[in-house]
LUMMIRO-610420 format. One record per residue: residue in one letter; x, y, z of N, C-alpha, C, O in turn. Coordinates in steps of 0.1 Angstrom, whole numbers, plus 2048, in hexadecimal, padded with zeros to 3 digits. Each point is the difference from the previous one (the first is absolute). Layout:
// residues N
AXYZXYZXYZXYZ ...
// end
This chain:
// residues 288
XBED463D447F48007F78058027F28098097FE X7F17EE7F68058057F87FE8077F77F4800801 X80F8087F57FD80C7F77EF7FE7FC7F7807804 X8067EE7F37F27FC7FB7F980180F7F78087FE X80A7F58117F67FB80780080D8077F7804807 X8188067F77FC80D8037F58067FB7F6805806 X80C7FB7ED7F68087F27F68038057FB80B802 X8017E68017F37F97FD7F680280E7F47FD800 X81580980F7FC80780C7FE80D7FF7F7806806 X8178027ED7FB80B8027F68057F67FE80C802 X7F87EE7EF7FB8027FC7F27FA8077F68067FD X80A7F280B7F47FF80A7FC80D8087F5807800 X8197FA8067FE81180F7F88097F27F4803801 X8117FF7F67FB80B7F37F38007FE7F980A7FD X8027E78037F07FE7FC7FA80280C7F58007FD X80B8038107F67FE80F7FB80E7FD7F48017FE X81480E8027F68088017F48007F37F4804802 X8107F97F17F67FF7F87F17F88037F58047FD X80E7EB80C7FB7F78027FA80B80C7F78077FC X80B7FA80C7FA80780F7F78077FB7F57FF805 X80D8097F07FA80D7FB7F07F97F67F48057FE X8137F17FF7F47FC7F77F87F68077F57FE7FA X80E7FB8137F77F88057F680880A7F67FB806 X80F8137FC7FB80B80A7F58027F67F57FD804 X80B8097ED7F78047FB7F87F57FB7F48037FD X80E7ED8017FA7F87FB7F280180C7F58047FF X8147F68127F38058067FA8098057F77FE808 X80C80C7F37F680C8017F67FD7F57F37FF803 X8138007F17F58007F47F67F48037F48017FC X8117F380C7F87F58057F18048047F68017FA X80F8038137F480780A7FC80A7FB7F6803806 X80C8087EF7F98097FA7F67FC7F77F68077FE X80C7EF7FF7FC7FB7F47EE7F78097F47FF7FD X8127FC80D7F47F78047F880680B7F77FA807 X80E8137FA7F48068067F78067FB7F5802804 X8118047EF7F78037F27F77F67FC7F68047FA X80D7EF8097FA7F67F47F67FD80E7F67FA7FC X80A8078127F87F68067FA80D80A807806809 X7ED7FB7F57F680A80B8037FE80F8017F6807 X8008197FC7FD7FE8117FA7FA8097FF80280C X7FB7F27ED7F87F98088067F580E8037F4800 X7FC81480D8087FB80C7F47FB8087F5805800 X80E7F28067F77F78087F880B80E805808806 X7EE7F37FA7F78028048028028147FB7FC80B X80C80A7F28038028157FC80780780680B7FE X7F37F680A7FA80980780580980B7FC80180C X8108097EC8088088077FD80A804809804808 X7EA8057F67FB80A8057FD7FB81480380680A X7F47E97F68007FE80B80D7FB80680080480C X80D7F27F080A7FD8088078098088057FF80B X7FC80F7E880680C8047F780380D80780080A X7EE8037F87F680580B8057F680F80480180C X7F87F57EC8047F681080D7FE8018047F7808 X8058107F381080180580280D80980680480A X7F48007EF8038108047F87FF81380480480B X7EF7F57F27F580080F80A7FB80A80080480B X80A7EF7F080A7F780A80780B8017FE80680A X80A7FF7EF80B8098057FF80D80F80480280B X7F38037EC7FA8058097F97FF81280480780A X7F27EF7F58037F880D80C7FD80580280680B X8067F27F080E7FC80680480E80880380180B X7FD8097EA80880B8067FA80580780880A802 X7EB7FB8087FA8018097FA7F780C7FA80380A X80A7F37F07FF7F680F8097FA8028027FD80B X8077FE7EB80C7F88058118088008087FF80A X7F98077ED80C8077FE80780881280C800804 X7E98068027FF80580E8067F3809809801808 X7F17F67F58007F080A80D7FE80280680080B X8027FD7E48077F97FE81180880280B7FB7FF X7F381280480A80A803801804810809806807 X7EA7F67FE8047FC8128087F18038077FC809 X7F57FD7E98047F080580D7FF7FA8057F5804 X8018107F680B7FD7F880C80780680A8037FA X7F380081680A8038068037F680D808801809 X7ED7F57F48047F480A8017F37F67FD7F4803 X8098117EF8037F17F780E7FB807808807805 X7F97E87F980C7FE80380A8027F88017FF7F4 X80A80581880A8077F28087F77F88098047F9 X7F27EA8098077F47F67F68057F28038007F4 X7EF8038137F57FD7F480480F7F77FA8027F5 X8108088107FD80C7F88128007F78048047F5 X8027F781480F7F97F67F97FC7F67FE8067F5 X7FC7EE80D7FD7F47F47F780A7F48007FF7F4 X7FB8078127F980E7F48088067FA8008027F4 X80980181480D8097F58077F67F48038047F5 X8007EB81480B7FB7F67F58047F68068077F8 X7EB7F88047FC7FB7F97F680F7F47FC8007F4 X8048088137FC80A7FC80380C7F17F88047F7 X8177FE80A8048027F37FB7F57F07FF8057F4 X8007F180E7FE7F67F67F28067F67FD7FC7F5 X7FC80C8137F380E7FA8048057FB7F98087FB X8157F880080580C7F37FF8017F27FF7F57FA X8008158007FB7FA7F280F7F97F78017FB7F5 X80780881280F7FA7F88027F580480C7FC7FF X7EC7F98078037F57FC7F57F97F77FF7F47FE X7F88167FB7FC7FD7F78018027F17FF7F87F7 X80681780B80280A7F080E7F97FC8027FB7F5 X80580581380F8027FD8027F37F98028017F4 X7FD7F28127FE7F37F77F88007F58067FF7F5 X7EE80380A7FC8017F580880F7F28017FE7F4 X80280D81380580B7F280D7F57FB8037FD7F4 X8037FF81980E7FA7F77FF7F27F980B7FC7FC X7EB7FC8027F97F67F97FD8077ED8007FA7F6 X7FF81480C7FB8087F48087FE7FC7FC7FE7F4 X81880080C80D80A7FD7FF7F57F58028037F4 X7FC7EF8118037F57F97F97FD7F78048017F4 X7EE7FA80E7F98037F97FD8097F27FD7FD7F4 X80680B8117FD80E7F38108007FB80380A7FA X8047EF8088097FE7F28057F27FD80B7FD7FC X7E77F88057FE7F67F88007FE7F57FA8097FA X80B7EE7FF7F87FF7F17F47F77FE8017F47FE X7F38138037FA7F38007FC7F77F27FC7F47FF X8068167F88037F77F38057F28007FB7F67FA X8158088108057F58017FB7F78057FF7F67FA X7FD80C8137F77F780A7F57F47F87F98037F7 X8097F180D7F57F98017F28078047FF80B805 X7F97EB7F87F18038037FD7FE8107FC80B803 X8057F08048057FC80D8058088077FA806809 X8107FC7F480980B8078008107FE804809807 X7F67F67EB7F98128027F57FE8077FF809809 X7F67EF7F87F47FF8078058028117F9807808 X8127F37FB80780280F80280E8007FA808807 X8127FD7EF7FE8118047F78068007FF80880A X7F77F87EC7F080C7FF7FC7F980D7FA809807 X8067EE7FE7FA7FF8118038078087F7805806 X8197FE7FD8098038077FD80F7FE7FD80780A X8037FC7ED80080C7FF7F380C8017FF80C803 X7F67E67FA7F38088057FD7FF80A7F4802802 X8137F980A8007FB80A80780B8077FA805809 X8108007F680A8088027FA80B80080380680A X7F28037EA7FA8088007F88018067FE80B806 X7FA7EC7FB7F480180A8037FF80D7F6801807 X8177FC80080280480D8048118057FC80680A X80E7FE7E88008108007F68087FD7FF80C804 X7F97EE7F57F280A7FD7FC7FD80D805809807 X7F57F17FF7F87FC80E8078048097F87FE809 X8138077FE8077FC80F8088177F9807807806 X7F47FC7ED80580C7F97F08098037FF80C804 X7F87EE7FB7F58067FF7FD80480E7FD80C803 X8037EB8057FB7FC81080980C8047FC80B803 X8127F27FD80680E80780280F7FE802809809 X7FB7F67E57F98117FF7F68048077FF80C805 X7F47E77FE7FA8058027FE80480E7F9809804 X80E7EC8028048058108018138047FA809805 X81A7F07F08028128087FD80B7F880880A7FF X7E87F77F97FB80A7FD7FA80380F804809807 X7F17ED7FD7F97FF80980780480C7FA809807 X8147F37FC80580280C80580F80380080580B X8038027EB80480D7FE7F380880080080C802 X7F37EE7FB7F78088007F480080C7F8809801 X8087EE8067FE7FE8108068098067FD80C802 X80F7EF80280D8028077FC7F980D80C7FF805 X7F17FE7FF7FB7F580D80E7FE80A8097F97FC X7FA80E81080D7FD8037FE7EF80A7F87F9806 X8178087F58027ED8077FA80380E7FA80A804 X80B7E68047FA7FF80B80A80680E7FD80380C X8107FD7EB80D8058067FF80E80A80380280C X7F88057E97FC8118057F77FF8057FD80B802 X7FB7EE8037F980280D7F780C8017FF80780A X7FD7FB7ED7F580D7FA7F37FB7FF7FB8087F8 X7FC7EF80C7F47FC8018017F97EF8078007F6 X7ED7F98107F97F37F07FB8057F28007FB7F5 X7FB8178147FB8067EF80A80F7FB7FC80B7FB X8137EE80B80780E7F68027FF7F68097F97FB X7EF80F7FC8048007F07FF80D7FF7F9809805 X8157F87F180580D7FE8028017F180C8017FC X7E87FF7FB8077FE7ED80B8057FB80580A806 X8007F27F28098097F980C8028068088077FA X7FD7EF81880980380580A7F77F87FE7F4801 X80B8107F880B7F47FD8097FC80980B804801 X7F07F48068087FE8108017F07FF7F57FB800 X8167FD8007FD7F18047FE7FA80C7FF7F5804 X7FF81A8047F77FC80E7F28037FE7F880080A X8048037E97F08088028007F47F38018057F5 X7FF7EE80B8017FB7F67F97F08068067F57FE X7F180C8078007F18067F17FA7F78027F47FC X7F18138027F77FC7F98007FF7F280280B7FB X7FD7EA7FD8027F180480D7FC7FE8088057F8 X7F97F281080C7F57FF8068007F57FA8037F6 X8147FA8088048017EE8077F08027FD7F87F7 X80A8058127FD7F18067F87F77FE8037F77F8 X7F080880E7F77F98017F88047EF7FB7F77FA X8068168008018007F38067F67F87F87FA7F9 X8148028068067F77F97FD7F48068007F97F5 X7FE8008117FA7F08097F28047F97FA7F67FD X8008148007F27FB7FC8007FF7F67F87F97FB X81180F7FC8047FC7F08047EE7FF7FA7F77FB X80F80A80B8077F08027F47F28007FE7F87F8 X7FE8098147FA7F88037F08017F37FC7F67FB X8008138047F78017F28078007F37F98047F7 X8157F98078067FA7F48007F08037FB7FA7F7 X8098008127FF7F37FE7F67FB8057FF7F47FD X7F681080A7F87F87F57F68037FC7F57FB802 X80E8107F77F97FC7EF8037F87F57F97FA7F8 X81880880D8077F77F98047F08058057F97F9 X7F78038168017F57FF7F37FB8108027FB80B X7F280A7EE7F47FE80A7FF7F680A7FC80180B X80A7F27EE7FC7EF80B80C8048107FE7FE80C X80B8057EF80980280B80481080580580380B X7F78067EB80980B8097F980780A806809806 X7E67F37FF7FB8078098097FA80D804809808 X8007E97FA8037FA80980E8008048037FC80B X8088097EB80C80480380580E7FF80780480A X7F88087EA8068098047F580780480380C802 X7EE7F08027F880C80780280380D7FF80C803 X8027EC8058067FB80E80E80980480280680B X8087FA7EB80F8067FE7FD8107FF802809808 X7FA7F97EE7F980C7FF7F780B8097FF80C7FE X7FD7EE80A7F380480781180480F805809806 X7FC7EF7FA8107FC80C80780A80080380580A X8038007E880680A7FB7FB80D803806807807 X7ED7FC7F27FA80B7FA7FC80381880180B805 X7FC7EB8027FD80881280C80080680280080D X8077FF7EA8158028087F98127FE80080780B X7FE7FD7ED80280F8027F680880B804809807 X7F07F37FB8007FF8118067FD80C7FF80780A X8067F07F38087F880D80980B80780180580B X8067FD7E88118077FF7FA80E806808808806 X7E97FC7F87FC8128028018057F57FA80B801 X80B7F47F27FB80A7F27F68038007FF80C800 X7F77EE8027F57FD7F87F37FF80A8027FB80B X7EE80A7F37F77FE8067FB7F27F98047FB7F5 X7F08008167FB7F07F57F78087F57FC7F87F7 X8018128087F88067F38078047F97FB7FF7F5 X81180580D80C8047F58047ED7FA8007FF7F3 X8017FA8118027F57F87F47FC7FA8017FF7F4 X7F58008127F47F97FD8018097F08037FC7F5 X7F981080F7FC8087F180C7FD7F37FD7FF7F4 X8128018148097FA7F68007F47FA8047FF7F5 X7F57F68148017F27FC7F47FC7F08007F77F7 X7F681680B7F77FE7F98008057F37FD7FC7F5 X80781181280A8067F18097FA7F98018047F5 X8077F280E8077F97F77F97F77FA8027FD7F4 X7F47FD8157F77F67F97F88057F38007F97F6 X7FB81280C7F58077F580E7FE7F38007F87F7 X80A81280C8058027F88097F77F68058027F4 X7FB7F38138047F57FA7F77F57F68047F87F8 X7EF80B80C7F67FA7F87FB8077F47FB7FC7F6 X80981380F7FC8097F080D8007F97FD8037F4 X80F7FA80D80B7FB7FA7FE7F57F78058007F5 X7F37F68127FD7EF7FB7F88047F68007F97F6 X7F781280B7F38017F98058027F17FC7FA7F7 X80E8108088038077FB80C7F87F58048047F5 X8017ED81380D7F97F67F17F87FE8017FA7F5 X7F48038107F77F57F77FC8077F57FE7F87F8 X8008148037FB8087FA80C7FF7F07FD7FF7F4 X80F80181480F8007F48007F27F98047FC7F5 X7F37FA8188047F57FF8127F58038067F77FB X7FA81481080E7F88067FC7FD80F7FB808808 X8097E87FA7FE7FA8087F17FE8037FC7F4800 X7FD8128017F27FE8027F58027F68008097F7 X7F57EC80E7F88017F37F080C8067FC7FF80C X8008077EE7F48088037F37F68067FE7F47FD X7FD81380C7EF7FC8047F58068017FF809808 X7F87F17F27F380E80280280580E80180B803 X7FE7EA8067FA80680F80D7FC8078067F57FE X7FF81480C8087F580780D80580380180C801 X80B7EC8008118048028007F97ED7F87FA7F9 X81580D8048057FA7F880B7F28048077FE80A X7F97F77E78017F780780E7FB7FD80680A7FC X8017EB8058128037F87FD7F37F47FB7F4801 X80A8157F27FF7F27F68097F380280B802805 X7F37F77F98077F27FD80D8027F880A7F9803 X7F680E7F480C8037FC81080680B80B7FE7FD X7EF80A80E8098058098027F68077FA7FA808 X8178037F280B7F680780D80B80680280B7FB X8047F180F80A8067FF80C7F580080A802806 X7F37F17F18097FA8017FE7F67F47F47FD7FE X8128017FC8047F87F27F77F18078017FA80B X7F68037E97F97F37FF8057F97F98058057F6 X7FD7F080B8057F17F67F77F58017FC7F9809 X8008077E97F77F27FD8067F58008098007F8 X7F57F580D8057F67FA8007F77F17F48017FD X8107FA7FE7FC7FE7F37F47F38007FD7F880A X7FE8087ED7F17FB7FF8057F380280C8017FC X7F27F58087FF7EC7FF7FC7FC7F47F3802801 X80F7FB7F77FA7F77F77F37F98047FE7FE80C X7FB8007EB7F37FD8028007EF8038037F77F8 X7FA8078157FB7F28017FB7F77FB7F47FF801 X8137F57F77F87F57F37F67F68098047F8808 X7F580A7F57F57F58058067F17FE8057F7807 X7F880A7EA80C7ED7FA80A8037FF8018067F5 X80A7FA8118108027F98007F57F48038017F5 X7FA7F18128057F57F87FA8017F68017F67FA X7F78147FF7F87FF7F380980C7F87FD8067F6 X80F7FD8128098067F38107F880180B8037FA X7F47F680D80C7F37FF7FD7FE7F37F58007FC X8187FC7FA8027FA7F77F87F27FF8017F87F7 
// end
């Protein structure tokens, strides 16, 4: 390498913590700034009742089926309770967080000064995309294992009947209501599609749903400990959405309704082609 292309690497390494430092406070001051400038006004959902009729399902579940499904789940076949395991772990929240924090490293010591119009518009995608998976799949699981430490609901393992709850036990056997699994698949599957409605009920809802009853199968888990988890990630994921339509990243606000994803959210570089020249009706009337 030579002296000049040394320099000119190591006065780069010199500028990244200033740059990290200043693109950290640019978006802070971003989102400070436009929650100031734009009212609380979040769409019109009728969460007093979804909450009620989630809560009425859970409940049922866990008094009529939960009992059913822990006499039956000792005559599952043991191909159908393997194939739960390959597939079970894939509920964790680190195949979610972990890709997206290390997406941040890069990012946040961009220049985006330099960048084309294009291709900063590709990063601020990437990157509000990135956030809104950690805020969503971040929120869902606090709010899990507040919930699960404050039940204490023991798994199906200990063999302690359907209504042992013991609060306050920090035990990751007294840790089963709700799901933190089926938490993250309902984060998931209520990120894509919000974010990509025509196809994602019909592809990752199916995967998801597959995922989030492996933690039954395997025995973690009651069907009310998922059920309640699957929905909690969903809630939590939509007040996440509510909340970037509000910043105005990725989604645009609605009086009534989900929020919806702007047209501007690419995660991938657009190219126009260049215009045609306009069609001559007479050519031969500009012949010489």
């Amino acid at each position: 390498m030579s002296i000049d292309r040394r320099a000119s690497v190591l006065e780069l390494l010199r500028k990244l913590p200033a740059r990290s430092v200043g693109n950290l406070q640019q978006t802070v001051a971003i989102a400070r700034s436009r929650f100031a400038r734009r009212p609380a006004n979040y769409s019109r959902i009728p969460w007093p009742a979804l909450v009620a009729a989630y809560l009425l399902l859970t409940v049922a579940v866990m008094v009529f089926v939960d009992g059913v499904f822990v006499s039956w789940r000792a005559h599952l076949p043991s191909g159908l309770v393997a194939f739960a395991k390959a597939f079970t772990n894939f509920g964790l929240g680190g195949w979610f967080l972990i890709p997206s924090l290390l997406l941040f490293v890069p990012v946040n010591l961009l220049d985006w000064q330099a960048l084309s119009r294009r291709w900063r518009m590709v990063a601020y995608n990437w990157t509000c995309f990135a956030f809104f998976v950690v805020s969503a799949i971040g929120l869902s699981g606090l709010t899990v294992t507040v919930l699960k430490y404050a039940f204490g609901r023991g798994r199906p393992a200990l063999d302690i009947g359907l209504f042992s709850f013991h609060p306050l036990k920090f035990d990751p056997y007294f840790a089963s209501f709700p799901s933190g699994h089926a938490a993250n698949m309902g984060a998931a599957a209520a990120m894509v599609m919000l974010l990509f409605p025509s196809w994602g009920k019909y592809v990752v809802l199916p995967i998801t749903v597959w995922i989030a009853v492996t933690r039954i199968v395997v025995g973690a888990h009651f069907p009310s400990d998922t059920i309640a988890g699957f929905g909690l990630g969903v809630g939590c994921t939509v007040v996440t959405a509510l909340i970037f339509a509000r910043l105005g990243f990725i989604f645009r606000h609605t009086a009534a309704g989900l929020p919806i994803r702007k047209k501007t959210f690419r995660l991938r570089a657009t190219w126009r082609k260049p215009a045609s020249p306009p069609r001559m009706l007479f050519p031969e009337a500009t012949s010489p």
